[in-house]
Steps between C-alpha positions, in 0.01 A plus 500: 500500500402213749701165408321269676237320276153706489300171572705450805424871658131373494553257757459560845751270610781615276375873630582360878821350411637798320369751763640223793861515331506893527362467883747242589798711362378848644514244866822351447646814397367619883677200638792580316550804629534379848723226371204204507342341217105389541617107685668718759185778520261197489666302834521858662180566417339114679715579799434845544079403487513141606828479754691231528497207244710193430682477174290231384185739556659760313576309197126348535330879621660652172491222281866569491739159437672409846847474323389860389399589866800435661692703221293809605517477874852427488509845341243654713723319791843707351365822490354488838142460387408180729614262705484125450450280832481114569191343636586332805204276433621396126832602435514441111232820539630861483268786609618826291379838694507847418791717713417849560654584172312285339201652613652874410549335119160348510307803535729735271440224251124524559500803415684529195317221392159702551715757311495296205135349496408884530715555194347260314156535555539858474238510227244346743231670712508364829177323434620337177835407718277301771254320198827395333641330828226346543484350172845404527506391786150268379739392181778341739286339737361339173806424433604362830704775607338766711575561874198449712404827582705713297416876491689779273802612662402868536192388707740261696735857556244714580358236746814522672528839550129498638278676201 
């Protein structure tokens, strides 16, 4: 028996919020193995695609609170994820970079992240996968969220390694 209100399973957004709660755990559990939690991934992530970025861009790329920011790449900066460099044109402004292990973790987390998207939309085809990124990724950009140019991840990977 289903304990979640019948006249709640008929609406789409409740559907996407229950369905976005099991995603988010199958990718933290990911991060978790590696000893990360989604912050961390999400910072490895921007670097790894987007190089070098301030704190302050960070917080703002990620729509992550600065205070929050710092608390991650201090982290990231402790396990020998990044490094963290004064401007010499504004020194109040520290550049965070990916180190070569940073990069290592970036890519083994890309891929057990993929690991997990694959898990969950296991019951897709791959054409029903591709219609419902594309309507998601419609639904946040109505919502002021999407990424300009966003693609799914596995055409991002297989991109990458030239198919």
């Amino acid at each position: 028996m289903n304990p979640t209100a019948p006249g709640l399973l008929t609406l789409s957004s409740f559907l996407m919020s229950r369905t976005g709660q099991a995603a988010r755990r199958r990718l933290s559990n990911q991060a978790e193995r590696r000893g990360l939690r989604l912050w961390h991934v999400m910072v490895l992530c921007a670097l790894e695609e987007e190089g070098s970025h301030s704190k302050g861009e960070l917080a703002a790329r990620l729509d992550i609170g600065p205070s929050d920011v710092i608390k991650v790449v201090d982290d990231l900066l402790v396990a020998g994820y990044v490094t963290c460099t004064r401007s010499s044109a504004d020194r109040r402004r520290v550049h965070v970079d990916l180190t070569a292990r940073g990069r290592e973790a970036a890519a083994g987390i890309n891929s057990d992240l993929a690991a997990a998207d694959d898990e969950v939309l296991a019951p897709l085809s791959g054409e029903e996968r591709l219609r419902l990124f594309d309507m998601l990724n419609r639904l946040n950009g109505h919502l002021g969220q999407a990424d300009a140019g966003a693609e799914p991840a596995g055409a991002r990977q297989n991109r990458r390694r030239g198919r």
